[in-house]
C-alpha positions in Angstrom: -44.5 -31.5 59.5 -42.6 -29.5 62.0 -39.7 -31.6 62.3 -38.3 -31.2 58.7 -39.1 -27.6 58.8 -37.6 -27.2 61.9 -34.4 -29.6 60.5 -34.2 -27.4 57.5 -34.1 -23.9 59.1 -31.6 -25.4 61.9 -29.4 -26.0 58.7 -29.6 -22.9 56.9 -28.5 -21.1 60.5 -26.0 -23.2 60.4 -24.4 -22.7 57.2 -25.3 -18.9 57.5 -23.6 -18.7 60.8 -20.3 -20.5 59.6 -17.7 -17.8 57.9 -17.5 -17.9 54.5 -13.8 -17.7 54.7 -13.5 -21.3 55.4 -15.1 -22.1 51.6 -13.6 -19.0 49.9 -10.1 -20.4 50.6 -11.2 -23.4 48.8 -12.5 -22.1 46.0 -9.9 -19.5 45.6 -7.1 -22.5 45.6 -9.3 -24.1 42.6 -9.9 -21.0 41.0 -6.0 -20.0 40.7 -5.9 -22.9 38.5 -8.0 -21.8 35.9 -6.8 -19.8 33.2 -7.9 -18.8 29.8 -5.0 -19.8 28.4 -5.0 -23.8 29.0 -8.1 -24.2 26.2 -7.5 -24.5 22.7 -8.7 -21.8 20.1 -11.1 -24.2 19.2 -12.5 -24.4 22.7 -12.6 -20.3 23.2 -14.0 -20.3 19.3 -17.2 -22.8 20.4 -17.8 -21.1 23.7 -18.2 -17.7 21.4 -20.5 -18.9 19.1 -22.5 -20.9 22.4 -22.7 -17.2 23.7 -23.9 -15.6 20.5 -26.5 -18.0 20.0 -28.3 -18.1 23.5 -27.7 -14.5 24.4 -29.6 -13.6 20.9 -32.4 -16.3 21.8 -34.4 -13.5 23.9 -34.3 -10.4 21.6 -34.6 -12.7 18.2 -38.1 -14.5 19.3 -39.0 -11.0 20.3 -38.5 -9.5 17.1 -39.2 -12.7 15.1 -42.7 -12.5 16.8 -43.2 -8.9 15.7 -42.2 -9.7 12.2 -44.1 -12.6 11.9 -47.2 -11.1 13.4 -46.7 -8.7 10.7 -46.0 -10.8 7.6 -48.8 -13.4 9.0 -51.5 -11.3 9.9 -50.6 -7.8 8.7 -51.4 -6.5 12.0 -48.5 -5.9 15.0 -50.0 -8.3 18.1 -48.1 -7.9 21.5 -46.6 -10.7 22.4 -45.9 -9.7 25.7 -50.1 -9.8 26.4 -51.3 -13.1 28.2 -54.7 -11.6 28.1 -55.8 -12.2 24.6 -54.9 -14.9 22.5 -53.2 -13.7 19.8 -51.1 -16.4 18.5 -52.3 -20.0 17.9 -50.0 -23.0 19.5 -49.1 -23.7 15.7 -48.4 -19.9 15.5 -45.7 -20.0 18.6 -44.1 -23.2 17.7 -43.4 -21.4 14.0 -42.2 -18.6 15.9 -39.6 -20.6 18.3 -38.4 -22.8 15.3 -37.6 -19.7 13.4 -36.1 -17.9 16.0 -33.5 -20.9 17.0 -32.8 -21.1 13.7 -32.4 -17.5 13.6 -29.7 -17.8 16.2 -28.1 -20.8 15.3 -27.2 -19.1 12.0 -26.3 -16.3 13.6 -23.8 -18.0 16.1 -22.2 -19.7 12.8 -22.3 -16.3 11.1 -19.8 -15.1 13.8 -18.2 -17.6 13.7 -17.4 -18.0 10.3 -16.3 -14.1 9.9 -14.1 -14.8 13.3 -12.2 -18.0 11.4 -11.7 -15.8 8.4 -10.3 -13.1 10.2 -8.1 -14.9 11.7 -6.8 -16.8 8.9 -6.1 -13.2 7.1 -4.1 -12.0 10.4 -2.0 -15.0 10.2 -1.4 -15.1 6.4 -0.9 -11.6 6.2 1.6 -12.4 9.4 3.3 -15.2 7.6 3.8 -13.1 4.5 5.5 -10.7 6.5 7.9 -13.2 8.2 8.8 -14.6 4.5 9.6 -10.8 3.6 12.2 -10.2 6.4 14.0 -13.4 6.7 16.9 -11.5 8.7 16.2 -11.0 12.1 17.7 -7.9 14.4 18.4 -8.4 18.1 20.1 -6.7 20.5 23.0 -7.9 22.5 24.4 -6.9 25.9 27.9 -8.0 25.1 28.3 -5.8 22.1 29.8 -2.0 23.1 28.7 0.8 20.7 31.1 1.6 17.9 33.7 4.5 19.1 34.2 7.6 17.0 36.9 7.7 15.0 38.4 11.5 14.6 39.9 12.5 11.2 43.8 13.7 11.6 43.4 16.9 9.9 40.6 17.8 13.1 42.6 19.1 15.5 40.7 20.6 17.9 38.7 17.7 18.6 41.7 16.2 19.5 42.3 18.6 22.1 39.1 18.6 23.2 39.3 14.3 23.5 42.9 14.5 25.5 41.6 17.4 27.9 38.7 15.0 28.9 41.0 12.2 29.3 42.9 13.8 31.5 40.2 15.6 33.3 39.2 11.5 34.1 42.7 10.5 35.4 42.4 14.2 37.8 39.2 13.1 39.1 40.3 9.7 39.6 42.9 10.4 41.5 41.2 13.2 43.5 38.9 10.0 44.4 42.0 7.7 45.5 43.7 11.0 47.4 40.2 11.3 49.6 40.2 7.6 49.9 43.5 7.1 51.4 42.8 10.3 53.6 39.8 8.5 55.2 41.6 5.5 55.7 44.4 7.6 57.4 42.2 9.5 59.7 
């Protein structure tokens, strides 16, 4: 008797004494693999409804006891109490079968309104597409249209040749200190 318990808390140390780094990089390296975006919307849609329906298992039966305790007997019995027999085996089997189906039909309930929704977002997106059938994108290549200046305007045509030379002055002010730091 004291060899297996002996053999069993020999192993625990063992496994408790070894770093956990040496398993965390393994499950790290599988765990960059998985992604939520490798399943199909089928998949994610299943896993929903498999959530709805056993996360609402606990709270229906709860309140499908209280309401059936109600309807049955007229009277509220705790079914948290494990003193007092208040519910018959016949009573509690009624009471699980109505509460699975409870939650079955509401797993199906979501999703039913989540394929519906869906459908309308993509119809309605689809509707939209048909609507615009020209496309707009922007290119890199293209330069921005350049202002054309009316004849009769001729100040803005003194104002366009004084910038254009006030360019070529700084340009060459740029090439003069250039040379001159080549120089010296």
């Amino acid at each position: 008797m004291k060899k297996p318990l002996l053999l069993l808390i020999s192993i625990f140390l063992f496994f408790s004494a070894v770093p956990t780094r040496i398993f965390a990089e393994e499950t790290s390296k599988a765990s960059s693999k998985y992604d939520d975006i490798n399943f199909p919307q089928w998949a994610k849609d299943l896993r929903r409804t498999e959530i709805i329906t056993f996360g609402s298992l606990p709270f229906v039966t709860l309140w499908t006891t209280v309401g059936y305790s109600l309807y049955e007997y007229g009277e509220f019995r705790n079914p948290l109490d494990k003193n007092t027999e208040s519910f018959t085996e016949e009573d509690q089997w009624k009471i699980i079968k109505l509460s699975a189906a409870s939650c079955v039909a509401l797993g199906l309930f979501d999703l039913t309104i989540t394929l519906i929704t869906r459908a309308r977002k993509e119809s309605r997106l689809r509707y939209l597409r048909e609507m615009q059938p020209y496309t707009i994108t922007a290119s890199k290549d293209l330069e921005p249209p350049k202002i054309k200046l009316d004849e009769t305007d001729e100040e803005a045509q003194e104002k366009l040749k004084h910038e254009k030379e006030m360019e070529n002055l700084t340009e060459s002010i740029h090439f003069i200190e250039g040379v001159e730091s080549a120089i010296f």
